[in-house]
LONU-953644 format. One record per residue: residue number from 1; residue in three letters; y, x, z of N, C-alpha, C, O in turn. Coordinates in steps of 0.2 Angstrom, whole numbers, plus 2048, in hexadecimal, padded with zeros to 3 digits. Layout:
LONU-953644
(site NUM "Ala" (Y X Z) (Y X Z) (Y X Z) (Y X Z));
...
This chain:
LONU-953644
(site 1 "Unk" (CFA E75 68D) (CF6 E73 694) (CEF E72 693) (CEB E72 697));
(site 2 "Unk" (CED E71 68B) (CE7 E70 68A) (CE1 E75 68B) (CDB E76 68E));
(site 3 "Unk" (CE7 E7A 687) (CE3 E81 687) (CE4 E83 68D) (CE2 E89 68D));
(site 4 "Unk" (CE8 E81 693) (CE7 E88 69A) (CE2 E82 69E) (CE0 E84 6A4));
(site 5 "Unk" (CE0 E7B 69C) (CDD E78 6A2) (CD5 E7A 69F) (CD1 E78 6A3));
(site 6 "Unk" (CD5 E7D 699) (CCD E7E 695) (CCC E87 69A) (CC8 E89 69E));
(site 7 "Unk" (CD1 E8B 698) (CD1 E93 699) (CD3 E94 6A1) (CD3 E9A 6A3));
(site 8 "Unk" (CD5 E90 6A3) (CD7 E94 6A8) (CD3 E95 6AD) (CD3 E99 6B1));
(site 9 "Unk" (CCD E8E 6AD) (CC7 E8E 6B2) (CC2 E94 6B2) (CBF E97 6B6));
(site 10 "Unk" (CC2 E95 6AB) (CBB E9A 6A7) (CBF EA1 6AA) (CBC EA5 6AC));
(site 11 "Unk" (CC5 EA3 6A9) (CC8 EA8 6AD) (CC8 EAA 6B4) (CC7 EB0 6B5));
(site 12 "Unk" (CC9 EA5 6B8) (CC8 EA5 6BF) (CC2 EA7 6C0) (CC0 EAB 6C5));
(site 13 "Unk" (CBC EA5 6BB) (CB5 EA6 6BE) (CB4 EAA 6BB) (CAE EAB 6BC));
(site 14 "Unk" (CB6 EAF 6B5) (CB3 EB5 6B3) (CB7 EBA 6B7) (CB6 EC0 6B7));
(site 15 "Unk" (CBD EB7 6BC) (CC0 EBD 6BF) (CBB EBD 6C6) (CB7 EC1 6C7));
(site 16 "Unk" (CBB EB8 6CA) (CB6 EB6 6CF) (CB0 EB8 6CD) (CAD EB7 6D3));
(site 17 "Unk" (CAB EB9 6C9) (CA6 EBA 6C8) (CA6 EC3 6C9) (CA4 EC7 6CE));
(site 18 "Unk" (CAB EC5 6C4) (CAC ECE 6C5) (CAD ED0 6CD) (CAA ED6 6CF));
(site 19 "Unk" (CB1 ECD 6D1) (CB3 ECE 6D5) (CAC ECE 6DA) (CA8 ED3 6DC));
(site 20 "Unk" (CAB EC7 6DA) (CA3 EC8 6DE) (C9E ECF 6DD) (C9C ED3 6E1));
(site 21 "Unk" (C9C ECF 6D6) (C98 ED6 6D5) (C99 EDA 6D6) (C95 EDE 6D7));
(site 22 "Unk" (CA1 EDC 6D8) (CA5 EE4 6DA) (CA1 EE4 6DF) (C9D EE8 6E0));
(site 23 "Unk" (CA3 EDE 6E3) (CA2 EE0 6EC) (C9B EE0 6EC) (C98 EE5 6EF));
(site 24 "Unk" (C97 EDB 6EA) (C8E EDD 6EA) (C8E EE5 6E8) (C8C EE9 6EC));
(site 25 "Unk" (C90 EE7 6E1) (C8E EEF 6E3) (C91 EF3 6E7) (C8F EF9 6E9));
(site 26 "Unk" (C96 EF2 6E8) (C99 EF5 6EF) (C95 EF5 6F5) (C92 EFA 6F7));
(site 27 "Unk" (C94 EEF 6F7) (C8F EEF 6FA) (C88 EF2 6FB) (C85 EF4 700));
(site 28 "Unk" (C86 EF2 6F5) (C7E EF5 6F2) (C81 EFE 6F2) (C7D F02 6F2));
(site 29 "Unk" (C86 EFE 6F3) (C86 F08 6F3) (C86 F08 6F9) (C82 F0B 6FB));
(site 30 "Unk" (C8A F05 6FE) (C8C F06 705) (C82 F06 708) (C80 F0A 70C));
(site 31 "Unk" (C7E F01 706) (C77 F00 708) (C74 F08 708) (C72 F0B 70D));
(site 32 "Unk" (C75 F0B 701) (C70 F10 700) (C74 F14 704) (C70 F16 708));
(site 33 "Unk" (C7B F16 706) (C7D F19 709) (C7B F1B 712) (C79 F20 714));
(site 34 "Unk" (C7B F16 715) (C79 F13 71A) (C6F F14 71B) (C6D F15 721));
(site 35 "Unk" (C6B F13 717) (C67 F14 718) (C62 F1E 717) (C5D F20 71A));
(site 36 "Unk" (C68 F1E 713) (C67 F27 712) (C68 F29 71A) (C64 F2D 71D));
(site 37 "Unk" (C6F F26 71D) (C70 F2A 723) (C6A F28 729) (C68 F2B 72E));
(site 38 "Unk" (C69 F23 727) (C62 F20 72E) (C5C F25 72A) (C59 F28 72F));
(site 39 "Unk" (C5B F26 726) (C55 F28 725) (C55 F31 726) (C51 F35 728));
(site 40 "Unk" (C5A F32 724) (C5D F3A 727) (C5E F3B 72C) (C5C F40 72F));
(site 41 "Unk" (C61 F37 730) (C61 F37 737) (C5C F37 73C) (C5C F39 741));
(site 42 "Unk" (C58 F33 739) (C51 F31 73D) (C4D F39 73D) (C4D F3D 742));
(site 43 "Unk" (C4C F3A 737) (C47 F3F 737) (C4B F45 73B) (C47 F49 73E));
(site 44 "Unk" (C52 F46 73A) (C54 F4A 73C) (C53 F4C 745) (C54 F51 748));
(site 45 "Unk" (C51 F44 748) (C50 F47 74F) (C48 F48 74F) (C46 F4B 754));
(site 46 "Unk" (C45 F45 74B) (C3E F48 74C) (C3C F4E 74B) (C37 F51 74D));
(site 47 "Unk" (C40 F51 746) (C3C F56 743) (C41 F5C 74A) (C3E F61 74B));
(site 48 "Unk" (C46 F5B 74C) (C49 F5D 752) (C4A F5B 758) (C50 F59 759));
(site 49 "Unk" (C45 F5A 75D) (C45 F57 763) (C4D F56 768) (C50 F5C 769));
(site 50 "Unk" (C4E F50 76A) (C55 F51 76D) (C5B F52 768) (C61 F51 76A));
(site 51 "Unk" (C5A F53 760) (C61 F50 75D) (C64 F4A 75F) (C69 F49 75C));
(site 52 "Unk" (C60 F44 764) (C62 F3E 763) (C68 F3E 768) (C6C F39 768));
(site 53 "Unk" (C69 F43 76C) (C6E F46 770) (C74 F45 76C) (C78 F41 76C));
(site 54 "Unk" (C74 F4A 769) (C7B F49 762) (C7D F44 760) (C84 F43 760));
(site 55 "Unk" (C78 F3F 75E) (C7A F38 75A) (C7C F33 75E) (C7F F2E 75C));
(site 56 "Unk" (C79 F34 765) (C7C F2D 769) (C78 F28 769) (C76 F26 763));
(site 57 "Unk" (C77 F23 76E) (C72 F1D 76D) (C73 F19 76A) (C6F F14 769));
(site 58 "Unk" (C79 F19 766) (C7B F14 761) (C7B F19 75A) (C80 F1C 757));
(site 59 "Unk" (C76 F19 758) (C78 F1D 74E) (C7A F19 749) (C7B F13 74A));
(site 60 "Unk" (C7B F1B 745) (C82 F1B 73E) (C88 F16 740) (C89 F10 73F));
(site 61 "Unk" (C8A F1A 744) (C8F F16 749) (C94 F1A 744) (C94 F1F 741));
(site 62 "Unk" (C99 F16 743) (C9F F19 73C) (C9B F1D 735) (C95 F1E 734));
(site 63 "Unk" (CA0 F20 732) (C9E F23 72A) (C9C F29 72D) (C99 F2B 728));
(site 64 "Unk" (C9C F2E 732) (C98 F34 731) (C93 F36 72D) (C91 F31 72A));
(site 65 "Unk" (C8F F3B 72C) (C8A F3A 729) (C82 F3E 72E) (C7C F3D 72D));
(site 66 "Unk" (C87 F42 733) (C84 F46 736) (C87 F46 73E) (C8A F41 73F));
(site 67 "Unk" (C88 F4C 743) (C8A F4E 749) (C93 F4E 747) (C95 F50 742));
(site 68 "Unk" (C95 F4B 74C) (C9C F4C 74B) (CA0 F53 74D) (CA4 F54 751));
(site 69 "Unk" (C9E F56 74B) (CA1 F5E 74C) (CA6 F5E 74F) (CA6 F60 755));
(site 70 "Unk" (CAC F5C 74C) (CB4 F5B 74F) (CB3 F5A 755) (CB6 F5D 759));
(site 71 "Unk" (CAE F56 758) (CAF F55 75F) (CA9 F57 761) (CA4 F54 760));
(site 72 "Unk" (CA9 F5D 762) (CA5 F64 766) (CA1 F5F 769) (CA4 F5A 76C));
(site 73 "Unk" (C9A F60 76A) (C94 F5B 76F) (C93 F60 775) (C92 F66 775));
(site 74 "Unk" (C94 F5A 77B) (C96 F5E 781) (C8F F62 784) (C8A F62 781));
(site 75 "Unk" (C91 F64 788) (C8B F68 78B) (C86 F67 78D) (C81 F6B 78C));
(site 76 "Unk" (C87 F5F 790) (C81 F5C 791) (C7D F5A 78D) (C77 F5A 790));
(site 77 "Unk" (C7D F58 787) (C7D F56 780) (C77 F5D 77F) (C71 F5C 77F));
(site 78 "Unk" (C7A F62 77D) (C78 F67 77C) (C72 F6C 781) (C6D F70 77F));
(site 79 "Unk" (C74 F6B 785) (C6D F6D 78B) (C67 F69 789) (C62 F6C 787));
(site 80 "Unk" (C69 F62 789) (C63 F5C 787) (C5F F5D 782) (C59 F5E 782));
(site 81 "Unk" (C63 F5E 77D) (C5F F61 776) (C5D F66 779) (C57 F66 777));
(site 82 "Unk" (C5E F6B 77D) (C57 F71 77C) (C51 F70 77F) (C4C F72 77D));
(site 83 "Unk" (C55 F6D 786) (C4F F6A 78B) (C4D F67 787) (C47 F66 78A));
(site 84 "Unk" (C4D F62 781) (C46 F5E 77F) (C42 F64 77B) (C3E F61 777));
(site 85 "Unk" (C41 F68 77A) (C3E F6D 776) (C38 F6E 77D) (C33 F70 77B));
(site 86 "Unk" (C38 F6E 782) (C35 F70 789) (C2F F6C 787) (C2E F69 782));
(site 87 "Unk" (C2B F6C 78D) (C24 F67 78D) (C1F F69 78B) (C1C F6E 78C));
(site 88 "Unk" (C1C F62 788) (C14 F63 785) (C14 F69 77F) (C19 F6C 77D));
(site 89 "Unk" (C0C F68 77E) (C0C F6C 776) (C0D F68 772) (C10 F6A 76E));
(site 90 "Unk" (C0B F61 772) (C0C F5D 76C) (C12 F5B 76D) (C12 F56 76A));
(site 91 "Unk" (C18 F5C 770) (C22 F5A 770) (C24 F60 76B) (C29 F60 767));
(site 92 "Unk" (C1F F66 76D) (C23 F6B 769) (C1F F6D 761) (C21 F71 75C));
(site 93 "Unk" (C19 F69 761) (C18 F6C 75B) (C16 F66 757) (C12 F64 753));
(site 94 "Unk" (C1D F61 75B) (C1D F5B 756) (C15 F55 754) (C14 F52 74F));
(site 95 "Unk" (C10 F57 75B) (C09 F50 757) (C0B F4A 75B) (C0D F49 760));
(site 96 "Unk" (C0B F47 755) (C0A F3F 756) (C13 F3D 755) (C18 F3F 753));
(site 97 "Unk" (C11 F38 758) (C19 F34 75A) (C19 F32 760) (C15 F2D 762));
(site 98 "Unk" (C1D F34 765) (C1E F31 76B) (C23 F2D 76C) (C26 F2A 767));
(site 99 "Unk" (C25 F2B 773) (C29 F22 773) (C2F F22 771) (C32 F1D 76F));
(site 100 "Unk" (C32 F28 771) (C3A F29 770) (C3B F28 767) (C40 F26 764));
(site 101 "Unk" (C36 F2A 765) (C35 F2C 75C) (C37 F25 759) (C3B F24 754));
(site 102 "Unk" (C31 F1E 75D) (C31 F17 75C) (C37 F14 75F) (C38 F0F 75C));
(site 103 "Unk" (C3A F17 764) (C42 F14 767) (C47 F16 761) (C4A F12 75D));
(site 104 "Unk" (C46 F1B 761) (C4C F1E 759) (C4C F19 755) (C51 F15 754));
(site 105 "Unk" (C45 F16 750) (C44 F16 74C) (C48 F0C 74E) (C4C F09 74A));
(site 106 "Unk" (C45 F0B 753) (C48 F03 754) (C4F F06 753) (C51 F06 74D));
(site 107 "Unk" (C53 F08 757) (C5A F07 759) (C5E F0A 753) (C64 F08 753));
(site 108 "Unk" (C5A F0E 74D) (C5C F0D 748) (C5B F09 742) (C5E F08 73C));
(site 109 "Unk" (C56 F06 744) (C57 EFD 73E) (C5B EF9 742) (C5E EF5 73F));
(site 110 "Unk" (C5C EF8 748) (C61 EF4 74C) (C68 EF7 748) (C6C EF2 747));
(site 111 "Unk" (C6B EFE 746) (C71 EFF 745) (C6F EFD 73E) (C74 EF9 73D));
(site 112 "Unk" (C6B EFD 739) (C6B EFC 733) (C70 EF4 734) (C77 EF3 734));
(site 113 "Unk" (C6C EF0 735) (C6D EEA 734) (C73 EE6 736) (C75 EE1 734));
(site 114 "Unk" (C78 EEB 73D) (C7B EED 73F) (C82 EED 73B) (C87 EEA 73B));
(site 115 "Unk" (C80 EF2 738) (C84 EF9 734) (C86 EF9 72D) (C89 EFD 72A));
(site 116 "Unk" (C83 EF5 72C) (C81 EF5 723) (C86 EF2 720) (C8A EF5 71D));
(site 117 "Unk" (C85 EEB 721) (C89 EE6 71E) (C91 EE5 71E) (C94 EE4 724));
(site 118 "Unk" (C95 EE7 717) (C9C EE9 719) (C9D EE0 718) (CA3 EE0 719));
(site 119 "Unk" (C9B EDA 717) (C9C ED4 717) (C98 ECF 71C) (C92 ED0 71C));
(site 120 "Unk" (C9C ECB 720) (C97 EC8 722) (C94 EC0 71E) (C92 EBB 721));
(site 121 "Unk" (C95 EC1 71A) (C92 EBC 714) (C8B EB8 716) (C8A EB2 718));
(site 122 "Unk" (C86 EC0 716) (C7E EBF 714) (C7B EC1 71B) (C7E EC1 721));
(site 123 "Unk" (C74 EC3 71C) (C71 EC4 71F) (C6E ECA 71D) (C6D ECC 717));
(site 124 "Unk" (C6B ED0 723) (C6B ED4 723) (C64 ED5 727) (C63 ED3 72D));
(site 125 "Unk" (C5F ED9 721) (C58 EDC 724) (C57 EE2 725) (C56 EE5 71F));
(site 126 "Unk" (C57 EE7 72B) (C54 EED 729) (C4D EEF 72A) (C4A EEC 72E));
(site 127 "Unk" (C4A EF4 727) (C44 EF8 729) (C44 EFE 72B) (C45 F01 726));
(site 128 "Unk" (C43 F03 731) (C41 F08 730) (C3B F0A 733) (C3B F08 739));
(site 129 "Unk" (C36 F0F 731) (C30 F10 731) (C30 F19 732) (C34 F1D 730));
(site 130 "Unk" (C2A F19 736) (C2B F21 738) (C21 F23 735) (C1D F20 738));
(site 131 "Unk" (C20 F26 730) (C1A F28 72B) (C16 F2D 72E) (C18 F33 72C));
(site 132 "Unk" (C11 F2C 734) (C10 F32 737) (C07 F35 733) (C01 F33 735));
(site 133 "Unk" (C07 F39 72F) (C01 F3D 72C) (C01 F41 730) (C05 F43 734));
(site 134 "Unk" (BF9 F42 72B) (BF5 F47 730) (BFA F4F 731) (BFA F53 736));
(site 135 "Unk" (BFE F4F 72B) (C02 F59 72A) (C0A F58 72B) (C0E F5C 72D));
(site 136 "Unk" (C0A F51 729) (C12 F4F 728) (C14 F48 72C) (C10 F44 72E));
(site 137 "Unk" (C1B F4A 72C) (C1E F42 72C) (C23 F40 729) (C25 F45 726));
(site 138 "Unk" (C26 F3B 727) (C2A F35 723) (C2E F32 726) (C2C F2E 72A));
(site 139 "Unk" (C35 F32 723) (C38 F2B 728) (C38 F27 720) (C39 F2A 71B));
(site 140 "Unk" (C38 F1F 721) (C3B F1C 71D) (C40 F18 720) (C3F F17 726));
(site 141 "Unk" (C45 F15 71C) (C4A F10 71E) (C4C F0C 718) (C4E F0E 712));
(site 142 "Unk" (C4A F07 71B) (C4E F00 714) (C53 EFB 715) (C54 EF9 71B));
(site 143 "Unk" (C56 EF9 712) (C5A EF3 715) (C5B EEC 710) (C5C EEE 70A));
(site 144 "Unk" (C5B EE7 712) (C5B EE2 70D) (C62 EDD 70E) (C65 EDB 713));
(site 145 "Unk" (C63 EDB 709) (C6A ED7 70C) (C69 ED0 706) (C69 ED1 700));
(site 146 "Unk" (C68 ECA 70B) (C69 EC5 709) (C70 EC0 706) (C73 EBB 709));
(site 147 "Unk" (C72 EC1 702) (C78 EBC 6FF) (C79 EB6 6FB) (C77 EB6 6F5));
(site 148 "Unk" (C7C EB2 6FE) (C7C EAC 6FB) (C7F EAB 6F6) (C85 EAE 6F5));
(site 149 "Unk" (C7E EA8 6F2) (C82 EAA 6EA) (C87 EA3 6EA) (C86 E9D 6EC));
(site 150 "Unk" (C8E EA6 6E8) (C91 EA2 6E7) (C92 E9A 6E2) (C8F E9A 6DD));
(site 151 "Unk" (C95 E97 6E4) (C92 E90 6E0) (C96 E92 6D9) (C95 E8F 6D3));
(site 152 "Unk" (C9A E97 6D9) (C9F E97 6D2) (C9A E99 6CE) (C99 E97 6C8));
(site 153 "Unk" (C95 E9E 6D0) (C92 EA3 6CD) (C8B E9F 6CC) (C89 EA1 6C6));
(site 154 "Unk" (C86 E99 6D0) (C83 E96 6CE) (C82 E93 6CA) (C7D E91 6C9));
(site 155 "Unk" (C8A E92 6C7) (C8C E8C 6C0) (C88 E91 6BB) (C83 E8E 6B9));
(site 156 "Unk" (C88 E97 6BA) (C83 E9B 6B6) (C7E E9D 6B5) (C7C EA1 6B0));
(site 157 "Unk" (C79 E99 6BA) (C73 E9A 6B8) (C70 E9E 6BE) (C6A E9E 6C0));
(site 158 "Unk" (C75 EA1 6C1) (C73 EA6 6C7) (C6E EA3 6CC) (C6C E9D 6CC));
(site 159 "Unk" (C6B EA7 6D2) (C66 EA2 6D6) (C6B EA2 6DC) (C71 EA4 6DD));
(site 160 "Unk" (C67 E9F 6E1) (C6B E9C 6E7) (C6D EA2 6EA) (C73 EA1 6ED));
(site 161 "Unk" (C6B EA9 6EC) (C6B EAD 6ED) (C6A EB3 6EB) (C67 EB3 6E5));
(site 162 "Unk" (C6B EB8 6EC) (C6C EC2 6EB) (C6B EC4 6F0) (C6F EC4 6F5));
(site 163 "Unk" (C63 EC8 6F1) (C61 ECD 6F2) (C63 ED3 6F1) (C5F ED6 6ED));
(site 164 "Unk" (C68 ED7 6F4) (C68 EDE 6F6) (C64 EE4 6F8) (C64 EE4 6FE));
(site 165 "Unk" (C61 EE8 6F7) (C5C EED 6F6) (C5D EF3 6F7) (C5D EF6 6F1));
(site 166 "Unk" (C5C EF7 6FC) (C5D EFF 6FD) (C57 F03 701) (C55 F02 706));
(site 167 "Unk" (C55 F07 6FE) (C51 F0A 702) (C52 F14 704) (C57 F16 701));
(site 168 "Unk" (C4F F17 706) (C4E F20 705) (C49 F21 70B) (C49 F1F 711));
(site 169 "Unk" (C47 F25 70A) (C43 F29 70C) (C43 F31 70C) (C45 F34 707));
(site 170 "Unk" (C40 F35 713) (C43 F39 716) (C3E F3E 719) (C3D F3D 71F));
(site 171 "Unk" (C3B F44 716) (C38 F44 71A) (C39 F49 721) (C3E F4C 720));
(site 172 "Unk" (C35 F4B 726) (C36 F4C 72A) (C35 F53 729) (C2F F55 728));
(site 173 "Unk" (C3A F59 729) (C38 F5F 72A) (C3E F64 72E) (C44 F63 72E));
(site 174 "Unk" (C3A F6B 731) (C3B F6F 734) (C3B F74 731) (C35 F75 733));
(site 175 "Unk" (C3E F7A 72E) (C3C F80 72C) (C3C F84 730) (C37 F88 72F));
(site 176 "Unk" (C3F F86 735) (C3E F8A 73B) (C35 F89 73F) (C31 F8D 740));
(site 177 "Unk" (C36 F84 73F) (C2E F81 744) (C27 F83 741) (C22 F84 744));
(site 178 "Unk" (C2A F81 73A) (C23 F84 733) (C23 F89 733) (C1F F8D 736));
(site 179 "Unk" (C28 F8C 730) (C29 F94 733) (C25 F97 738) (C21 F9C 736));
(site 180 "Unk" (C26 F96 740) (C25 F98 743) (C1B F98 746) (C17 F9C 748));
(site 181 "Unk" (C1C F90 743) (C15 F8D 745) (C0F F92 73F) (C09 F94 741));
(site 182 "Unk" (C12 F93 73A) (C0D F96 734) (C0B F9E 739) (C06 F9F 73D));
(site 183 "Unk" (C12 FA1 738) (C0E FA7 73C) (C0B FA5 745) (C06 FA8 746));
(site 184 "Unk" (C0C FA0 749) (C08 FA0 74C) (C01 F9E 74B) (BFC F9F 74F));
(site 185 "Unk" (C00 F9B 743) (BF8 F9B 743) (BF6 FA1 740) (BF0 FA2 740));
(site 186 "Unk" (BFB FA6 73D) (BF7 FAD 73A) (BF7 FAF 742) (BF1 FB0 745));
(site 187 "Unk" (BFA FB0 743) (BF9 FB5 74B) (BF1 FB3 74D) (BED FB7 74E));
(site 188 "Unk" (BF0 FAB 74E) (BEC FA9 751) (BE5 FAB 74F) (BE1 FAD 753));
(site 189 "Unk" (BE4 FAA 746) (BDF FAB 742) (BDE FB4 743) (BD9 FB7 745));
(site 190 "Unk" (BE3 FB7 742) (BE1 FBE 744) (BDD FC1 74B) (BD8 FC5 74B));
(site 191 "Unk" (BE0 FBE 751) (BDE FBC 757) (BD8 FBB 758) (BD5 FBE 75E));
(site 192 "Unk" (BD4 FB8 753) (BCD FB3 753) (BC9 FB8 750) (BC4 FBB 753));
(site 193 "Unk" (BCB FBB 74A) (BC9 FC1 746) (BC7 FC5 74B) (BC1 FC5 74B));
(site 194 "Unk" (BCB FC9 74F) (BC9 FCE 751) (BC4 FCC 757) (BC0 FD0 759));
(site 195 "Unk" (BC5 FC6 75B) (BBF FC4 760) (BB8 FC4 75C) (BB3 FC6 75E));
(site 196 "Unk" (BB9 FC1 756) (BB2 FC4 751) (BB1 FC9 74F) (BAB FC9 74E));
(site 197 "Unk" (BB4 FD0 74E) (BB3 FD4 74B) (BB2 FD3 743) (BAD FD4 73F));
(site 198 "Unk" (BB8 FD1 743) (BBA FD1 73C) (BC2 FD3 73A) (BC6 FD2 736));
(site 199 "Unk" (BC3 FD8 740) (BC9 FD9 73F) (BCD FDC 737) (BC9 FDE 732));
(site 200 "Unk" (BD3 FDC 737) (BD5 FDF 731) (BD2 FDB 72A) (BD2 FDE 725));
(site 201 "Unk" (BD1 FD5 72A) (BCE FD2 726) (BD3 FC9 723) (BD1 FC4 720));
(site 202 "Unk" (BD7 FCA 726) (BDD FC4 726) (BDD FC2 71E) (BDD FBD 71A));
(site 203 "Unk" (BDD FCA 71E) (BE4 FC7 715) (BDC FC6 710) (BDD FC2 70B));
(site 204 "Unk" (BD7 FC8 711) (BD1 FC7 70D) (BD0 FBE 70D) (BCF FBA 708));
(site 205 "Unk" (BD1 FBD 713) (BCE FB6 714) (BD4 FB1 710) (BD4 FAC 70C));
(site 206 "Unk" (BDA FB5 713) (BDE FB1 70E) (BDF FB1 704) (BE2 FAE 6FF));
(site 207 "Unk" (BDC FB6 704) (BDA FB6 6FE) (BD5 FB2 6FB) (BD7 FAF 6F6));
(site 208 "Unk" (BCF FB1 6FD) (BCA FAB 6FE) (BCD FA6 6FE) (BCA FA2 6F9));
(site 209 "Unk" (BD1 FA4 702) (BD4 F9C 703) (BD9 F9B 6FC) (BD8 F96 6F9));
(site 210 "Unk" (BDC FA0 6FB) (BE1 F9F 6F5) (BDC F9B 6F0) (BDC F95 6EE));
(site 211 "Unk" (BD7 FA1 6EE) (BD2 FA0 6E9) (BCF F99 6E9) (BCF F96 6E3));
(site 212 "Unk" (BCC F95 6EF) (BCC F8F 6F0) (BCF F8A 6EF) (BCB F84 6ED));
(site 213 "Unk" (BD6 F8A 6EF) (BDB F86 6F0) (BDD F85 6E7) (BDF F7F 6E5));
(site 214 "Unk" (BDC F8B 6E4) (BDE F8B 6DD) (BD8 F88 6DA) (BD9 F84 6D5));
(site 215 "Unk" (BCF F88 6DC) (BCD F84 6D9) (BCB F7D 6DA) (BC7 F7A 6D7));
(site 216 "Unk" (BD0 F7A 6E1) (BD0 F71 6E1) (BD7 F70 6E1) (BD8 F6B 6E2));
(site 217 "Unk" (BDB F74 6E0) (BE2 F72 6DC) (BE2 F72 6D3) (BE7 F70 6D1));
């Protein structure tokens, strides 16, 4: 009796201590999980106008990772997406950020915070940020999860609480659009040439510029 009223307590709390840490990193992969897809999803309606058609007003709504294929997205769905390709010059060759860019980006830290947490133990902060440069853009998304440390586990030294931590980052791109866009600045640079009477003379100048490039690189 002496020996199970000495060991059996130190057992419960070395079982209870394990137990807790499982579920924190359970928790801590489901974070980076979850932030992977806000930060892939974001970018993925910026860098193509109207995917937000696909994903629905409410994002990482269940484990998908992407569009739900199985259920074919309806017609109307699908119109909307091309029809957002329509409009200004700056809608289709992606300058700046317009209002819908900063809606996404709220209504996806709203699901972060939402969406994250497989416990309701703790408290739940998210971040997501949209990195507009002058050539590129960026999405980030972070998420923080506040948990209060159990009092078995404070007998150890531990602090009153556990800080959770996930972040990724994302950046925004299109290959078709780059694609398309480069040759439309060759077309245009040639264009310009022959209004000068320089025609025939494209690949010279791009030789020039290589040269350039290689000596402040």
């Amino acid at each position: 009796m002496v020996e199970a009223a000495i060991y059996f307590p130190i057992t419960i709390a070395v079982v209870m201590v394990v137990l807790y840490l499982g579920l924190f990193k359970m928790q801590e992969s489901y974070f980076f999980f979850q932030v992977e897809r806000a930060a892939a999803g974001l970018a993925k309606e910026i860098a193509y106008p109207g995917y937000e058609n696909f994903n629905g007003d409410k994002p990482l709504e269940g484990n998908r990772v992407d569009v739900a294929w199985e259920e074919a997205p309806s017609a109307d769905a699908v119109h909307a997406y091309y029809e957002a390709y329509s409009g200004s010059i700056s809608k289709i060759y992606r300058w700046g950020l317009d209002s819908n860019s900063e809606r996404r980006a709220e209504a996806y830290k709203e699901a972060l915070c939402r969406n994250s947490a497989l416990f309701s133990m703790g408290r739940t902060e998210a971040y997501v940020k949209i990195n507009n440069a002058f050539l590129s853009k960026s999405v980030q998304a972070e998420v923080r999860y506040v948990v209060p440390t159990p009092g078995i586990i404070r007998y150890l030294g531990v602090k009153d609480s556990i800080t959770l931590y996930a972040g990724a980052y994302q950046p925004v791109l299109n290959t078709t659009d780059f694609v398309r866009n480069v040759d439309l600045a060759w077309d245009m640079g040639e264009f310009l040439l022959d209004k000068l009477g320089l025609g025939g003379k494209a690949e010279e100048f791009a030789q020039k510029f290589n040269k350039v490039k290689e000596l402040l690189l």
